[in-house]
C-alpha positions as CSV (number, residue, x, y, z in Angstrom):
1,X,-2.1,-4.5,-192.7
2,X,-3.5,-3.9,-196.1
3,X,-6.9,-5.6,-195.1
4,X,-7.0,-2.7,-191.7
5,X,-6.9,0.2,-194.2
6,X,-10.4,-0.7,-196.1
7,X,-11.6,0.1,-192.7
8,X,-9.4,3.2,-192.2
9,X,-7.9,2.1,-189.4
10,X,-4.6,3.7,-188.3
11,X,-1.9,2.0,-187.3
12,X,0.3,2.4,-184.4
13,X,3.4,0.0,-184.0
14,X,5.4,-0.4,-180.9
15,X,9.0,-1.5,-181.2
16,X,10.7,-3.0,-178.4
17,X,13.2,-4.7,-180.0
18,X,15.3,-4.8,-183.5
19,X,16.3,-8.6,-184.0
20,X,18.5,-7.5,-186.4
21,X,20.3,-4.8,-185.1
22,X,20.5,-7.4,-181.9
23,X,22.1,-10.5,-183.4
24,X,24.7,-10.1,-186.5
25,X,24.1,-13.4,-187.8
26,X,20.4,-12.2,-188.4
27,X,21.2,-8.6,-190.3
28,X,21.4,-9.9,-193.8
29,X,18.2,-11.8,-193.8
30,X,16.2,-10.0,-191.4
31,X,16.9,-5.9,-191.6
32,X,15.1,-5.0,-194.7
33,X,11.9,-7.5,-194.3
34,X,11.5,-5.2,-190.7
35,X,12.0,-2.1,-192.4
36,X,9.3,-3.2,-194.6
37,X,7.1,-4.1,-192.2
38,X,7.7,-1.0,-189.9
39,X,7.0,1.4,-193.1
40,X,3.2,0.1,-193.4
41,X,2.5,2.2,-189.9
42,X,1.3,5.6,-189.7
43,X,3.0,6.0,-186.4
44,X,6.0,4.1,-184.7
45,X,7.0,3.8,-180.8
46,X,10.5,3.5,-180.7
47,X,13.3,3.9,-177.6
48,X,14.3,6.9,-178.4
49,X,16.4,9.2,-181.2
50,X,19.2,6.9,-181.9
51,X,16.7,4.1,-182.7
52,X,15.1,6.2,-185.1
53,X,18.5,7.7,-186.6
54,X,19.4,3.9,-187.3
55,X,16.4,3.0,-188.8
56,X,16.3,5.8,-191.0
57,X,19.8,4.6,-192.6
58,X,18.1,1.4,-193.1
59,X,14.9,3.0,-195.0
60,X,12.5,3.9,-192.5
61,X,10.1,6.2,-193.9
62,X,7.1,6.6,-191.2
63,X,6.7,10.3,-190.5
64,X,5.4,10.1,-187.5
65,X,7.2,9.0,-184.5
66,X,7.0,8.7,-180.6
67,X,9.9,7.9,-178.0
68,X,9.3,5.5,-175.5
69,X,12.7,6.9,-173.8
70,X,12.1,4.3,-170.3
71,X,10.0,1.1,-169.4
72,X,6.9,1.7,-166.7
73,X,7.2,-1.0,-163.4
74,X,4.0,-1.3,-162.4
75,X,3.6,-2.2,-158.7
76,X,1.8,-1.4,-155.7
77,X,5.2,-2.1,-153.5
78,X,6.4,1.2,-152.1
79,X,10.2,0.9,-151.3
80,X,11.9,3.3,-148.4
81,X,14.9,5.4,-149.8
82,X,17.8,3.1,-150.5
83,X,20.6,3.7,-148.1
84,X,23.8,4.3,-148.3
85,X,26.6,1.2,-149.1
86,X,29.4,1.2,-150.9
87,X,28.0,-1.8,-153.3
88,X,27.0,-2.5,-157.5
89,X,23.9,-4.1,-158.3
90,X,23.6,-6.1,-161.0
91,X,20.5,-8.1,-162.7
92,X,22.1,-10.3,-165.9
93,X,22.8,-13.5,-167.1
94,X,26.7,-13.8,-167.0
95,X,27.1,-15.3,-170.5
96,X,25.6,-12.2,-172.0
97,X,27.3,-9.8,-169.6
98,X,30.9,-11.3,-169.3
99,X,32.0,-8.6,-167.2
100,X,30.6,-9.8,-164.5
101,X,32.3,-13.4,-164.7
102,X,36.1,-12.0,-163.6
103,X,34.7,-9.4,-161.2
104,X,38.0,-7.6,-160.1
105,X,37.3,-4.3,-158.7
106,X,37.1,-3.3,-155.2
107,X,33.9,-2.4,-155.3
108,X,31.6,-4.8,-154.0
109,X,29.0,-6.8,-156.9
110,X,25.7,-8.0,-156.0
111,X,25.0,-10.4,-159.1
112,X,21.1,-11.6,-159.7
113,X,21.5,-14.4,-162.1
114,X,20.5,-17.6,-162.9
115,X,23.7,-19.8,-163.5
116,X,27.1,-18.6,-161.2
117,X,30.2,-19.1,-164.1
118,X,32.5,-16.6,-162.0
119,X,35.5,-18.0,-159.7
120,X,33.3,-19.1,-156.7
121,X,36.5,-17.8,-154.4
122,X,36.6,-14.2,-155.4
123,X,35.2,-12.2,-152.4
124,X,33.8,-9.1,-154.4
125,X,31.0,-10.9,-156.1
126,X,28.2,-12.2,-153.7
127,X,25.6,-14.4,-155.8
128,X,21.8,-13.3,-155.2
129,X,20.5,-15.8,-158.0
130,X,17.2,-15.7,-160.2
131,X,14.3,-14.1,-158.2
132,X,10.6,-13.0,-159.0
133,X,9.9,-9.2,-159.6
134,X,8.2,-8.8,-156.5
135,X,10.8,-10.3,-154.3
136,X,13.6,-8.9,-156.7
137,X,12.3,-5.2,-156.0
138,X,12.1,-6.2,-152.1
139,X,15.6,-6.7,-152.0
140,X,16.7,-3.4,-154.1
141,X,17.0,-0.8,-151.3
142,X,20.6,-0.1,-150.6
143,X,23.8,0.6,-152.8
144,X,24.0,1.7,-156.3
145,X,22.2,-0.1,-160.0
146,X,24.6,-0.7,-162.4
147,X,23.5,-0.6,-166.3
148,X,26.4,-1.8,-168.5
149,X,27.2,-4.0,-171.8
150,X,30.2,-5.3,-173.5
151,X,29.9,-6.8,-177.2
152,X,30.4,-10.7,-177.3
153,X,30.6,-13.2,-180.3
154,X,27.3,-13.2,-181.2
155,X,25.7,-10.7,-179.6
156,X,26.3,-6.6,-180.3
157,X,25.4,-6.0,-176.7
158,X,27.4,-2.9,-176.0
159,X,26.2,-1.5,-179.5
160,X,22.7,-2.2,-179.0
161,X,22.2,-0.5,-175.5
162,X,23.2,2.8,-177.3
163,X,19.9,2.0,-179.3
164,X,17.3,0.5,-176.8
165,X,15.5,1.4,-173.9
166,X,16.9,-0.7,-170.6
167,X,14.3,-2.6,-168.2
168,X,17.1,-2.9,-165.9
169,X,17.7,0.6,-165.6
170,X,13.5,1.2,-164.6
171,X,13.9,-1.7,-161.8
172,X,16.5,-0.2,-160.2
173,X,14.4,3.3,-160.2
174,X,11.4,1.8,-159.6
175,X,13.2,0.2,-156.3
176,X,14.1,3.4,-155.8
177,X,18.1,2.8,-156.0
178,X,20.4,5.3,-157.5
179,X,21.7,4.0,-161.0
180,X,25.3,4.7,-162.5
181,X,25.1,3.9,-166.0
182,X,27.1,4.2,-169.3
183,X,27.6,7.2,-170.6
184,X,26.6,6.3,-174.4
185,X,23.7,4.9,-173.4
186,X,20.7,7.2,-174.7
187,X,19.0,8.0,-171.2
188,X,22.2,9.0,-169.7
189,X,21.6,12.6,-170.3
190,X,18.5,12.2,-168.7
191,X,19.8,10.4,-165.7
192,X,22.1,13.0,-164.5
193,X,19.8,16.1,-165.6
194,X,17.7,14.9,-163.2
195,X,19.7,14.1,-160.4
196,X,19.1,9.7,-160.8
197,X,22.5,8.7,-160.6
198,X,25.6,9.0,-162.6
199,X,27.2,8.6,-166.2
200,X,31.0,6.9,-166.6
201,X,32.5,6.1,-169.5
202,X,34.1,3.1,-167.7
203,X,33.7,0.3,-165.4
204,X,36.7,2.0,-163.7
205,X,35.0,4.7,-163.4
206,X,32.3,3.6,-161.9
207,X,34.1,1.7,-159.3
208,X,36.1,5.6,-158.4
209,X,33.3,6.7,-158.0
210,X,31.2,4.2,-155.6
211,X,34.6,4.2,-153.7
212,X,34.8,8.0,-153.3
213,X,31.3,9.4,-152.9
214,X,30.1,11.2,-149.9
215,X,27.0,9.5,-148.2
216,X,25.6,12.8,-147.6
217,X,25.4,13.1,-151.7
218,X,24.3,9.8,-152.1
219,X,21.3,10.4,-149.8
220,X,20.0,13.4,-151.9
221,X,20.3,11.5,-155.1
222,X,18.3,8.6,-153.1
223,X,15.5,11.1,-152.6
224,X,15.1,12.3,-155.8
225,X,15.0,8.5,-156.9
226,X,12.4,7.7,-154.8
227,X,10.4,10.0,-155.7
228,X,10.6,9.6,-159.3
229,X,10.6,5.9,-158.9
230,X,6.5,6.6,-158.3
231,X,5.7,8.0,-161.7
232,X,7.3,4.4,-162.9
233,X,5.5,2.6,-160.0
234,X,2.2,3.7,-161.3
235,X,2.6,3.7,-165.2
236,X,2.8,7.2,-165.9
237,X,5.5,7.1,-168.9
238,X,2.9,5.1,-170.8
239,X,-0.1,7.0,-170.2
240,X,2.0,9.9,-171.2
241,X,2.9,8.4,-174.3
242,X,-0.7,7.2,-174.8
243,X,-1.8,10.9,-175.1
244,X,1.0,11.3,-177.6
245,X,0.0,9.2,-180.0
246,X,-4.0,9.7,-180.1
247,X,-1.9,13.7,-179.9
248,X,0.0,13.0,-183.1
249,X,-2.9,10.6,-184.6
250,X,-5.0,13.8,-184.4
251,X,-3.0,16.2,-185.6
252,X,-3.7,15.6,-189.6
């Protein structure tokens, strides 16, 4: 980056991920070398607060900072509002989301994965398997998207979705289906402010919950998700934060 400032170029990074903060075994080697990296900026994108919080324990120093806070899903697709079924949705690979291997809730669970590891005998889970975006969003329209993590071996999963910004969470929106996510994930607040979905501290909770709602409720929170889902359709968080940055940039 050195060489960009003899042209007085400024520097915007965007930060999707934090290896480090993702895997344990790579925190040692790996956390100050980013930190070092990241501080050469004159602006960071990051997920949101909690990212920047962390990074400041870890010796961020850039000043200037914008929150990404959810992922765009660009398509031209226009989905119908999602109807009403007592049913989770869930888009993971089952060895990072072990949860879903021992499904025992009587809530229904639509899987999309690549590899089935659960009991192929238990009736609660039906299998949907890998599928591209644009057949993947076709077959989001009924039933409620699930966002959840649990820590395993290697991976701080559960840890790390209090940090970053989920790009299940937009394809469920963006198909228009109402989403019940954790509750210590950062857009949680968001989510329920605006009428998206639900926040639950457990996957108990969530399963009370799909069990117990009244369709007529479900079918306003469909609305409003359908609606919303167009400012992801058509890319509008990032033009937004576009105009942030050249905003901030300017401001000197």
């Amino acid at each position: 980056m050195n060489q960009l400032r003899i042209y007085n170029v400024k520097v915007v990074l965007f930060i999707q991920d934090v290896v480090p903060l993702m895997f344990k075994q790579n925190y040692d080697d790996w956390m100050k070398p980013y930190i070092e990296f990241y501080n050469q900026a004159d602006l960071i994108i990051l997920p949101n607060l909690k990212m920047e919080e962390r990074l400041r324990k870890e010796g961020l120093t850039v000043k200037k900072v914008i929150y990404q806070e959810i992922w765009d899903r660009l398509m031209d697709y226009q989905p119908k509002v999602s109807k009403f079924k007592r049913e989770l949705i869930f888009i993971g690979n089952q060895e990072r989301f072990p949860f879903t291997k021992n499904w025992q809730y009587k809530t229904q669970l639509r899987l999309y994965a690549r590899v089935k590891l659960a009991d192929q005998t238990q009736k609660n889970i039906i299998y949907k398997g890998f599928l591209a975006d644009d057949e993947l969003i076709r077959q989001l329209d009924s039933g409620f998207g699930l966002c959840w993590s649990v820590n395993t071996p290697t991976q701080a999963e559960k840890e790390y979705s209090k940090l970053n910004a989920s790009y299940k969470l937009s394809t469920y929106l963006a198909a228009g289906v109402p989403v019940i996510v954790n509750q210590e994930m950062p857009i949680s607040q968001f989510i329920v402010d605006h009428g998206l979905g639900w926040a639950v501290s457990s996957l108990d909770d969530a399963n009370s919950l799909v069990q117990n709602i009244l369709e007529s409720e479900y079918n306003e929170v469909a609305k409003r998700v359908n609606r919303y889902g167009e400012w992801l359709r058509k890319g509008f968080q990032s033009k937004k934060i576009y105009i942030d940055v050249i905003a901030s940039l300017l401001d000197e």
